[in-house]
N, C-alpha and C positions, 0 to 999 in steps of 0.2 A: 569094781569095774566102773571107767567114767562114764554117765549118759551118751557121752557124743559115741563113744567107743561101740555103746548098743544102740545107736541109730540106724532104722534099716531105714529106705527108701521106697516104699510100697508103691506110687504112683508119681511119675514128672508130669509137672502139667507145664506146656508151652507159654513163656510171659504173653503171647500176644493170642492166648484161648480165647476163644466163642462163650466157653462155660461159663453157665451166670453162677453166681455164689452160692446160689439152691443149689447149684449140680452138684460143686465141689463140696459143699455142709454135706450134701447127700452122697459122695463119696468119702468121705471124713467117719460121717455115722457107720458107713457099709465095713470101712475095716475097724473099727470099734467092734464091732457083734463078731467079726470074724477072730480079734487080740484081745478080748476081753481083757486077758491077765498084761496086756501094755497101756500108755498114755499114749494118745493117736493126736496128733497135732499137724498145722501147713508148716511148714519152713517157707518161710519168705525170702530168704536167700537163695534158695534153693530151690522156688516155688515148686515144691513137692508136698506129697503126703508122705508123712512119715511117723511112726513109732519111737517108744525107747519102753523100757523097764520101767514099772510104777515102782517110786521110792515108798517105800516101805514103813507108816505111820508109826513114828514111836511117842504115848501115851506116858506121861510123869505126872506122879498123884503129890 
């Protein structure tokens, strides 16, 4: 499945927020402990909080 396909949208935040960038790190962090098993990232385009599926590390000896 492609990442954008599993991107959810957890939080919009409005381009013209009050929020200082602690907020938003500190909402960032909040769904992190909530998705642990996801990658929690801002879309900038989209100035959201958003998820996708952690790619899955593969190790070659």
């Amino acid at each position: 499945m492609d990442s954008l396909e599993d991107k959810i949208v957890h939080r919009k935040i409005g381009r013209n927020t009050n929020l200082t960038v602690k907020e938003i790190l500190d909402m960032v962090e909040e769904v992190r402990r909530q998705y642990p098993e996801r990658e929690v990232f801002f879309d900038g385009d989209e100035f959201a909080i958003c998820s996708r599926k952690k790619k899955k590390q593969v190790f070659t000896v």
